[in-house]
Wavefront OBJ file of the C-alpha trace (Angstrom):
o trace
v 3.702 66.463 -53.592
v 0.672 64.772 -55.956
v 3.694 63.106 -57.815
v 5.166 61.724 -54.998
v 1.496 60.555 -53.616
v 0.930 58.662 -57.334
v 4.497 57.081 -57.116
v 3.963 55.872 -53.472
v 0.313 54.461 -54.543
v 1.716 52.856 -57.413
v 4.841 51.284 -55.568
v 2.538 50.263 -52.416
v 0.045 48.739 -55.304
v 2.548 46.505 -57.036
v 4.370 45.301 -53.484
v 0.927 44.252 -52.540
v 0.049 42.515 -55.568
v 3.608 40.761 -55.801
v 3.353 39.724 -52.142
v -0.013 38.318 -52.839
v 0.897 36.739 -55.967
v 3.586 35.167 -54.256
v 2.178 33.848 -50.862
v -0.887 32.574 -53.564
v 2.121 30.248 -55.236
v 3.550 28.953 -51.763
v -0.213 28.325 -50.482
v -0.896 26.432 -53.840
v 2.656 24.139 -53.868
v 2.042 23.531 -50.171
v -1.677 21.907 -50.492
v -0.471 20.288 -53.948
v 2.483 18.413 -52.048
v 1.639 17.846 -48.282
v -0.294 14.657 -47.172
v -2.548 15.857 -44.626
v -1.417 13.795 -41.216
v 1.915 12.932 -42.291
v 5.336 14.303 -41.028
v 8.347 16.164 -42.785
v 8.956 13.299 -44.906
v 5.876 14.029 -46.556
v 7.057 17.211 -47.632
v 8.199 17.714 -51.146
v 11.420 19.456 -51.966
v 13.535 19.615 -54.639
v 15.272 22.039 -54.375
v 17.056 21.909 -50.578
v 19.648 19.535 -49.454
v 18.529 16.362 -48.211
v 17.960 14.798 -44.591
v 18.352 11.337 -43.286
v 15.798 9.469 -45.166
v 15.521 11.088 -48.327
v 19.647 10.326 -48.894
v 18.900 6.858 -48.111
v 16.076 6.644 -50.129
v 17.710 8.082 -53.391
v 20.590 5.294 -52.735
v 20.242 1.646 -54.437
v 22.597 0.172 -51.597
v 19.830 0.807 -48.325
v 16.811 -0.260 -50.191
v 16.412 -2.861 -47.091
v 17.596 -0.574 -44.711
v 14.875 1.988 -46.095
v 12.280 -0.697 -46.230
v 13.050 -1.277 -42.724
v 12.484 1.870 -41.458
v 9.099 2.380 -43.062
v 8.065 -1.090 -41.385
v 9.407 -0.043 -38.193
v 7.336 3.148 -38.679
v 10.460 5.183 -37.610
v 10.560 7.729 -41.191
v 8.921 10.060 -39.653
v 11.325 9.993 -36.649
v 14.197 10.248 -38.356
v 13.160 13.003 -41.093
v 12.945 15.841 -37.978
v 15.432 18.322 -37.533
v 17.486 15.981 -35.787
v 20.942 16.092 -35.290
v 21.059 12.503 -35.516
v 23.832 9.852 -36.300
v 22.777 7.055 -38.497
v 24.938 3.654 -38.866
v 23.637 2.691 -41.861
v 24.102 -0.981 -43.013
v 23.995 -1.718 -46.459
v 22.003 -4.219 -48.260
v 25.022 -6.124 -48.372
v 25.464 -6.231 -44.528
v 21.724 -7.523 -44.383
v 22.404 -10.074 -46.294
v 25.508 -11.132 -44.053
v 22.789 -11.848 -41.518
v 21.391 -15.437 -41.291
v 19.154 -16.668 -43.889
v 15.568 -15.491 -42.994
v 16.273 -13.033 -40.555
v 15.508 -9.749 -42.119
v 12.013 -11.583 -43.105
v 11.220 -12.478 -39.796
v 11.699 -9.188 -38.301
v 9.470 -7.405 -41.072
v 6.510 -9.040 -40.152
v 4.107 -7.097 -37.615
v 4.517 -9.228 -34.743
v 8.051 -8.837 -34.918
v 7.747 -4.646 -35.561
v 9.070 -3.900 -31.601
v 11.963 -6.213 -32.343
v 13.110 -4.632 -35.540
v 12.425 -0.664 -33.737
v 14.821 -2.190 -30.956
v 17.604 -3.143 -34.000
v 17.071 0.130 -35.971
v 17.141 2.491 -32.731
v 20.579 0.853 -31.850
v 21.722 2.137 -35.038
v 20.926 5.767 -34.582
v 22.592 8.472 -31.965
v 20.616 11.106 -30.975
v 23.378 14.260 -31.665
v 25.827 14.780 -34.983
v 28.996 12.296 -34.617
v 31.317 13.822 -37.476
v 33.946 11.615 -39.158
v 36.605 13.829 -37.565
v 35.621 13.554 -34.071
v 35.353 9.819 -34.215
v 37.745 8.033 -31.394
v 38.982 5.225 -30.721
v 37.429 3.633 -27.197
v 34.799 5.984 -27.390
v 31.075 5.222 -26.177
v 28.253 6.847 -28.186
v 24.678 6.182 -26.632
v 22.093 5.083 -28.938
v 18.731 5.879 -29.337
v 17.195 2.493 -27.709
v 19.095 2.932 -24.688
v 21.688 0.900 -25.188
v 25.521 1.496 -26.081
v 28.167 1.293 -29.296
v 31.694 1.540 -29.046
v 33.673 2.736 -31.656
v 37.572 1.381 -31.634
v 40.285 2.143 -35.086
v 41.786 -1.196 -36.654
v 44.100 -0.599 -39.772
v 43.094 3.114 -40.140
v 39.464 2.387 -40.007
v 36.759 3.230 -37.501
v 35.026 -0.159 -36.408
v 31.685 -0.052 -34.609
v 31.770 -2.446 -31.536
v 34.478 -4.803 -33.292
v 32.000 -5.692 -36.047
v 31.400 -3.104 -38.830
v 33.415 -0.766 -40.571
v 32.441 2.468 -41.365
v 33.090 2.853 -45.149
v 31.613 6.088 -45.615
v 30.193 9.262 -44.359
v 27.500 11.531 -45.990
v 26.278 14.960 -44.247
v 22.409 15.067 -44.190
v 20.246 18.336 -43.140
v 19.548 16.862 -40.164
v 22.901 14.725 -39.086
v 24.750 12.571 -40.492
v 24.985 9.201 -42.297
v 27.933 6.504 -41.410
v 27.629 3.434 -43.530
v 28.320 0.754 -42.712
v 29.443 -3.105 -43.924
v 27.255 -4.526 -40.924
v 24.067 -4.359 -38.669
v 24.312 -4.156 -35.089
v 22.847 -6.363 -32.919
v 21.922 -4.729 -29.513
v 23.067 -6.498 -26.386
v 20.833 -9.409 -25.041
v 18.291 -7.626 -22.248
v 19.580 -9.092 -18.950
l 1 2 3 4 5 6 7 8 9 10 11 12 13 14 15 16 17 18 19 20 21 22 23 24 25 26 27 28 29 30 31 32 33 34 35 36 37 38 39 40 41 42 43 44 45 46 47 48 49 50 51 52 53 54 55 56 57 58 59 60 61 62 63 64 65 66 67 68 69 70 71 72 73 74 75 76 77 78 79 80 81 82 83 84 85 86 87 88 89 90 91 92 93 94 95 96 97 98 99 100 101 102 103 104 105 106 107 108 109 110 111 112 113 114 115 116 117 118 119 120 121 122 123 124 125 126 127 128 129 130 131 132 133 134 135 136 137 138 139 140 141 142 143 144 145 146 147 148 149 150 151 152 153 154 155 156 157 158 159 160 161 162 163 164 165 166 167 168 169 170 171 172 173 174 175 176 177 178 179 180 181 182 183 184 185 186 187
C-alpha cells in the first residue's frame, strides 16, 4: 500500500510540475507576442494555417489591397473568425483604376469612402469556388449587392472582374480577382 502511496505522490508531483511548466511557456509566448489593445491580427502564429489578412499579407500581388485595409482600419475586422468571402483585387487591378485614384482614397478625409469600396468586396458567409452560380446575388458587407454571372468558363463578378483564383483561409475564403468593384452610386 506505502508503494502505491510513493508512486501516486511521485506521478501527481511530476503532472503538476509539467502542467506548470507548461502553462508558464504559454503565459510567457502570449505576453512576448500580444499588443495589448489590438485584435487577432496582433496575434503571432506560426505554426496554424492562416486567415484572411495574414494570406494577403504574405502575397507580393495585394500589397495595395493590404495597404488599403490597414488605412481603412478594417484588419482587425477581417482577421475574426469570420466566415467571410473576400474579392480580392490585385495590385494589377488597382492600377487599372484611373490615375490618382487609389491616392485619393488613402488619405483620411477620404477613409469612409475607401471602407464603402473595401466592404463591397467582402461577403459576410464562406462562398466556395464550387458553389459559385451563374445569376447569383451575394450580399456584401456595405449593404449593397454583387452578381456573379460565367463567361467562357469563368466566374465574372458583376460583368467586370474575373475571378482567377481561390485560396481557403481559417476564417473564409479568398477570390482574387483582375478588378475592384465599384459599389453602385447611392440614389
Amino acid at each position: 500500500m506505502k508503494r502505491i502511496l510513493s508512486v501516486l505522490l511521485v506521478a501527481a508531483m511530476w503532472t503538476g510540475t509539467a502542467c506548470n511548466s507548461s502553462s508558464e511557456k504559454k503565459e510567457a509566448t502570449a505576453s512576448e507576442t500580444n499588443n495589448p489593445g489590438a485584435g487577432q491580427e496582433a496575434v503571432k502564429d506560426d505554426e496554424s494555417a492562416n486567415d484572411i489578412v495574414k494570406v494577403a499579407v504574405g502575397s507580393k500581388d495585394h500589397t495595395t489591397l493590404v495597404a488599403a485595409l490597414k488605412q481603412a482600419e478594417l484588419v482587425t475586422s477581417l482577421s475574426n473568425a469570420g466566415p467571410f468571402t473576400v474579392f480580392a483585387p490585385t495590385n494589377a487591378a488597382f492600377d487599372k483604376l484611373p490615375a490618382g485614384t487609389v491616392d485619393g482614397l488613402m488619405k483620411d478625409d477620404k477613409k469612409a469612402d475607401l471602407q464603402n469600396i473595401l466592404q463591397y468586396h467582402v461577403a459576410v458567409a464562406g462562398y466556395k469556388t464550387e458553389n459559385l452560380k451563374d445569376g447569383q446575388v451575394i450580399g456584401m458587407a456595405n449593404g449593397d449587392n454583387i452578381t456573379l454571372s460565367m463567361k467562357d468558363g469563368k466566374v465574372m463578378v458583376n460583368g467586370t472582374a474575373s475571378i482567377i483564383a481561390s485560396i481557403q483561409a481559417t476564417n473564409g475564403i479568398i477570390h482574387v480577382i483582375d478588378g475592384v468593384l465599384l459599389p453602385p452610386a447611392k440614389k
